[in-house]
BAKEPA-189696 format. One record per residue (C-alpha): x, y, z. Coordinates in steps of 0.05 Angstrom, whole numbers, padded with zeros to 5 digits, always signed. Example, Ala and Ser with C-alpha at 12.3 -4.5 7.8 and 13.67 -1.06 7.14 Angstrom:
<atoms>
+00246-00090+00156
+00273-00021+00143
</atoms>
This chain:
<atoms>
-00795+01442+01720
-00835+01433+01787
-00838+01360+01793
-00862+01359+01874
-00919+01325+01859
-00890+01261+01825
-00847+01251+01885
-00852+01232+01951
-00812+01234+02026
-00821+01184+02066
-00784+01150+02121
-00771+01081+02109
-00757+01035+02174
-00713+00979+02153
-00718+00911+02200
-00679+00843+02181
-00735+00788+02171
-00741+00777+02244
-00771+00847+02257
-00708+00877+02286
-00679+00947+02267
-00616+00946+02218
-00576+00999+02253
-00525+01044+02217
-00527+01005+02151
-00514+01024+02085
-00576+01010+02041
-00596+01024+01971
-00662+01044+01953
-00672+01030+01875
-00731+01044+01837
-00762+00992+01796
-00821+01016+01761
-00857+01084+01767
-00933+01096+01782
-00937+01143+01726
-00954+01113+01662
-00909+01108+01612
-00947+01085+01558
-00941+01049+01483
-00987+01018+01435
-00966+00945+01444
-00987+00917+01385
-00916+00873+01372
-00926+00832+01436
-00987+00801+01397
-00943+00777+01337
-00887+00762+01393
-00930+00716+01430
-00949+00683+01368
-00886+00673+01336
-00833+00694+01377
-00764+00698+01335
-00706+00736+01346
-00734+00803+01317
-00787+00795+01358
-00754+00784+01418
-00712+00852+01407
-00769+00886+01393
-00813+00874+01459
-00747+00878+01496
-00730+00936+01475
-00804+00961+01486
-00789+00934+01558
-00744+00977+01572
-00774+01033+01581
-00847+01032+01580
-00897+01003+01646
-00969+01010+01605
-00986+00988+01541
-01052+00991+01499
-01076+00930+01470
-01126+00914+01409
-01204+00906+01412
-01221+00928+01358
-01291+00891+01345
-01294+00868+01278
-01220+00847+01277
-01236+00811+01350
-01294+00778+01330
-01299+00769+01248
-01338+00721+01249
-01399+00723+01303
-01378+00685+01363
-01309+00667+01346
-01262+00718+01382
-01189+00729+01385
-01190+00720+01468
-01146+00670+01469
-01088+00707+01434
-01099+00772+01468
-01111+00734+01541
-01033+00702+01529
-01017+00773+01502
-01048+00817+01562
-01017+00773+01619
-00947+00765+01585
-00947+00840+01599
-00982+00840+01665
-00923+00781+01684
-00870+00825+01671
-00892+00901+01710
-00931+00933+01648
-00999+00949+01666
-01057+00941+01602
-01110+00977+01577
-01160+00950+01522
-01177+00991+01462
-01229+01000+01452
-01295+00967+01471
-01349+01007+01417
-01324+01044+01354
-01358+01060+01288
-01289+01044+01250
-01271+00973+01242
-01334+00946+01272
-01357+00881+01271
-01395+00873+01193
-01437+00828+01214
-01475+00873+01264
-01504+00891+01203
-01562+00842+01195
-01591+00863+01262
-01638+00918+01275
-01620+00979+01322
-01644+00948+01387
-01612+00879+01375
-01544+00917+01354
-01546+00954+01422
-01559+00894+01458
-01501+00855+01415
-01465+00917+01428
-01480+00912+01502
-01464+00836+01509
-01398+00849+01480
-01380+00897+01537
-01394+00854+01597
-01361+00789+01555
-01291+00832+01549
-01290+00868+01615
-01316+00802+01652
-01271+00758+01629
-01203+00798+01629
-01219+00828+01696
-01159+00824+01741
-01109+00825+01678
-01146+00887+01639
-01174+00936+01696
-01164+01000+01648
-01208+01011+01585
-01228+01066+01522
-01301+01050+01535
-01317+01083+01483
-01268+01124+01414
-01288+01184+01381
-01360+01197+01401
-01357+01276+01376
-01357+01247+01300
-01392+01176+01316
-01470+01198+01289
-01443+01240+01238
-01397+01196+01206
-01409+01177+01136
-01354+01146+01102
-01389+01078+01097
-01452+01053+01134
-01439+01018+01201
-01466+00994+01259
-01447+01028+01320
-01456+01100+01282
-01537+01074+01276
-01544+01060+01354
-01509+01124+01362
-01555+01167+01320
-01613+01125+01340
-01598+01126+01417
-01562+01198+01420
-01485+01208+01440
-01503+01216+01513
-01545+01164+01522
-01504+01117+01475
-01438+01131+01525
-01479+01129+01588
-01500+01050+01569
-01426+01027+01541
-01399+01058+01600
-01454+01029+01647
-01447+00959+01627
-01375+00967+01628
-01373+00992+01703
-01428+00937+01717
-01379+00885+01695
-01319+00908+01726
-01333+00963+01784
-01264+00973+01795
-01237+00982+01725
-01212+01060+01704
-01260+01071+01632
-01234+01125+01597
-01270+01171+01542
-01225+01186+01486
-01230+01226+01429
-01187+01264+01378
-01237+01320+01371
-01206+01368+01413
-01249+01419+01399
-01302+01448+01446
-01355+01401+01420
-01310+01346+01459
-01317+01388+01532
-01383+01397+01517
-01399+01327+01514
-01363+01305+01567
-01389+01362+01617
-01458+01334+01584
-01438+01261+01612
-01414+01276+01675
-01479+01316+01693
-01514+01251+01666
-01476+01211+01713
-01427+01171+01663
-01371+01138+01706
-01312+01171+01668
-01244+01154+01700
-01199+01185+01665
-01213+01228+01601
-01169+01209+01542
-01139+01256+01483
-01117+01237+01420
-01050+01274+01393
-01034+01243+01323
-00988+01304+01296
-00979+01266+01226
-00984+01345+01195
-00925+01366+01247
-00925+01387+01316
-00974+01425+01355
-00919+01465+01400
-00910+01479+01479
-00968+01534+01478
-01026+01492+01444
-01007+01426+01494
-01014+01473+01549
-01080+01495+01524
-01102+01428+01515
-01091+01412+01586
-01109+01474+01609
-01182+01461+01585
-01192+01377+01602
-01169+01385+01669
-01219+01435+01694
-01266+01373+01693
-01220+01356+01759
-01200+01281+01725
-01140+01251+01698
-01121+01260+01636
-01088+01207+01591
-01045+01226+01526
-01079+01156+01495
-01052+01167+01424
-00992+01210+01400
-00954+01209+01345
-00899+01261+01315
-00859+01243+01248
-00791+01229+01241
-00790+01242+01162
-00827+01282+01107
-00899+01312+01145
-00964+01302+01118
-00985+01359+01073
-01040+01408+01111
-01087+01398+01057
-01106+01329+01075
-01170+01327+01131
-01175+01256+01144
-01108+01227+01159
-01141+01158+01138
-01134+01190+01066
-01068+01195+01061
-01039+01124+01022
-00967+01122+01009
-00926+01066+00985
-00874+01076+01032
-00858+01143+01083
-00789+01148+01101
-00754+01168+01162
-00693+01220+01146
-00637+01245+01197
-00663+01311+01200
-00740+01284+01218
-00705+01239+01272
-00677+01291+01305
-00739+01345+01295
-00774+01283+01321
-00730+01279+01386
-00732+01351+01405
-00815+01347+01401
-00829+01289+01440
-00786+01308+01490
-00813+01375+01502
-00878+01348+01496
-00858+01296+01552
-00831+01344+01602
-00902+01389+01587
-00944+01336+01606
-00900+01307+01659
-00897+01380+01698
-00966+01373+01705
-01002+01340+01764
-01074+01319+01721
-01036+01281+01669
-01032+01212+01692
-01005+01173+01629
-00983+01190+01559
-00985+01137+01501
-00940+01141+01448
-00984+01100+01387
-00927+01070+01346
-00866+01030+01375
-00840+01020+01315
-00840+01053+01244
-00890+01031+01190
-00949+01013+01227
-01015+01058+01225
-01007+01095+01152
-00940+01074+01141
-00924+01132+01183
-00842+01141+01214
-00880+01159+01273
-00839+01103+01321
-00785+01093+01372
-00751+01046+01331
-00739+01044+01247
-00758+00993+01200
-00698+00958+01214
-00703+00956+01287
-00649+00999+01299
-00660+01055+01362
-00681+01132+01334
-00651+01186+01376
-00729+01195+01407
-00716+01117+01439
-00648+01144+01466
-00676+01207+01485
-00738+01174+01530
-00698+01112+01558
-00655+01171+01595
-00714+01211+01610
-00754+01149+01643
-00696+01108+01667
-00649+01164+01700
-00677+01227+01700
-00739+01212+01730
-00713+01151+01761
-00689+01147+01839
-00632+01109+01861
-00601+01131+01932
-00546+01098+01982
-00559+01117+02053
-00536+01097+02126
-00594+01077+02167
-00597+01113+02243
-00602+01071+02311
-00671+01059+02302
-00660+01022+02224
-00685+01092+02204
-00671+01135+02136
-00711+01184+02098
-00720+01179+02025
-00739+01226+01970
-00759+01192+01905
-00803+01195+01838
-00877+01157+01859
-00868+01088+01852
-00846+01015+01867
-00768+01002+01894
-00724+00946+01920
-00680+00966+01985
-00629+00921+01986
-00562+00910+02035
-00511+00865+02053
-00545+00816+02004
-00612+00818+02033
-00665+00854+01997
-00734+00878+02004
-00792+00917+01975
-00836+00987+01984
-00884+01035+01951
-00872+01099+01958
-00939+01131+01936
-00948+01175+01998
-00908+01204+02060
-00927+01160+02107
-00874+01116+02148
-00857+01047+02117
-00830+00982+02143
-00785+00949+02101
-00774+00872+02118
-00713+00842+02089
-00698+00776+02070
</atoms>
């Protein structure tokens, strides 16, 4: 794999904390987080900060390991049962736990026909959109500065035509029109916070999907990055259909964000089944054999997406097995224990794509470094700094 563009070279001058050059020194230049995004639904961190217990504790810290983004909940009518009594506080404690310790958070999402908020209900179209509106710029407001990244708005390709039970957000869509629906969620959004990357994101991959969005960006919609949904529950797509995939978002010249994959570790979901919503089991093993098909996917999958330069994040749904559908779609099994996919990742993230060099400064305090994108401590004879590399240009490193 080409991997150029996710590193750069850079010459790093490296002073003692009085500003003067640390000639012909050894220093080590170890990378601490990358600018990629390396991303997981972080549900647990909610129950952690709850009730944090030893489970818990291995769980997120195991999550910490290797992941620097994670996705948190919004989902409105889970948020906000009950009209005006929201779940801010918990997801406030929740979002800047993460932010405290490197992991940067995206909310997801801000309007959705599915688990919307029942008691929209009452209202009539206009006061919905308004509600609907409101909401927005009360999220994006107040987490600003801890939650700069959003899914403005999920699954608009199926959003006026859905029809498995009446809701409020699919009547503001079909009243209002998908385009003009997205440009005011994503207006009020940007309004709030204009600064914040709001994503689009959709599991409609079809050509209805680049037709919208080609149909939003001529309409002006703010899109920052546009995000694709990947939940293989009925087995893996394969190498050729990912490259397609990206092949045909990136022509829009954005990034693209993998928001939602998942790939099975045990029996897969029979073809049959259309929604994956309809499948109820009482339980849905993982098996050695899935664990190890499971391994061998993601990590192709990974390196696909990682080769190329549009894809800016990829977001693997479950951490852990059990949670949406029941689904051995995670990193880790119902008993906490790591899969080979954890294993497989941690290496991937944490050496493979990971830069840690030893070098001898010249008479100026001078060495050049070559390194994956990202933030690094330099570090010697027990003084230690800090840099970005993010782009070739010369760097000062103070150490203290």
């Amino acid at each position: 794999m080409s991997l150029s563009h996710r590193k750069v070279k850079k010459v790093l001058v490296i002073r003692d904390a009085q500003g003067n050059p640390l000639a012909n020194r050894q220093v080590t230049v170890s990378q601490k987080s990358h600018s990629f995004l390396f991303g997981c639904g972080a549900f647990e961190f909610m129950n952690h900060i709850k009730n944090a217990n030893d489970e818990t504790a291995d769980i997120t810290s195991k999550w910490l390991k290797i992941f620097n983004y994670g996705t948190l909940p919004f989902y409105w009518g889970r948020y906000e049962p009950e009209e005006g009594k929201t779940d801010e506080a918990n997801l406030m404690k929740t979002a800047k736990y993460l932010s405290d310790r490197g992991v940067r958070v995206k909310g997801h999402p801000l309007c959705w026909h599915t688990v919307c908020a029942d008691w929209l209900m009452k209202y009539d179209n206009k006061t919905i959109l308004q509600k609907q509106l409101d909401r927005i710029h009360r999220e994006v407001t107040n987490f600003k500065g801890v939650i700069d990244m959003w899914d403005v708005i999920n699954e608009v390709v199926i959003m006026p035509v859905f029809d498995k039970y009446d809701n409020a957000v699919t009547r503001i869509c079909n009243d209002r029109g998908r385009i003009a629906l997205v440009k005011d969620v994503f207006a009020a959004a940007h309004e709030s916070n204009p600064d914040a990357t709001l994503l689009i994101n959709d599991f409609n991959l079809s050509e209805a999907y680049r037709i919208l969005i080609d149909g939003l960006l001529n309409a002006g919609v703010p899109i920052g990055a546009i995000g694709i949904q990947t939940h293989q529950h009925q087995g893996y797509m394969g190498r050729e259909k990912v490259l397609d995939i990206v092949k045909r978002y990136k022509v829009f010249g954005l990034p693209l964000h993998f928001t939602e994959n998942t790939l099975i570790s045990g029996e897969i979901m029979p073809s049959h089944i259309i929604d994956l919503n309809d499948w109820q089991v009482d339980e849905w093993p993982t098996t050695p054999e899935g664990e190890e098909r499971q391994c061998r996917e993601i990590e192709e999958m990974y390196r696909i997406l990682f080769e190329d330069p549009f894809v800016e994040a990829i977001t693997t749904w479950d951490f852990r097995d059990g949670a949406w559908l029941k689904a051995p779609a995670g990193f880790l099994r119902l008993d906490n224990s790591e899969k080979p996919s954890y294993k497989m990742l941690e290496r991937l993230v944490n050496e493979e794509w990971n830069t840690k060099v030893t070098a001898q400064t010249d008479d100026a305090g001078c060495i050049m470094i070559e390194g994956f994108k990202g933030e690094y401590s330099v570090s010697t004879d027990g003084a230690e700094g800090a840099v970005s590399l993010t782009d070739d240009s010369e760097a000062v490193v103070m150490l203290a």
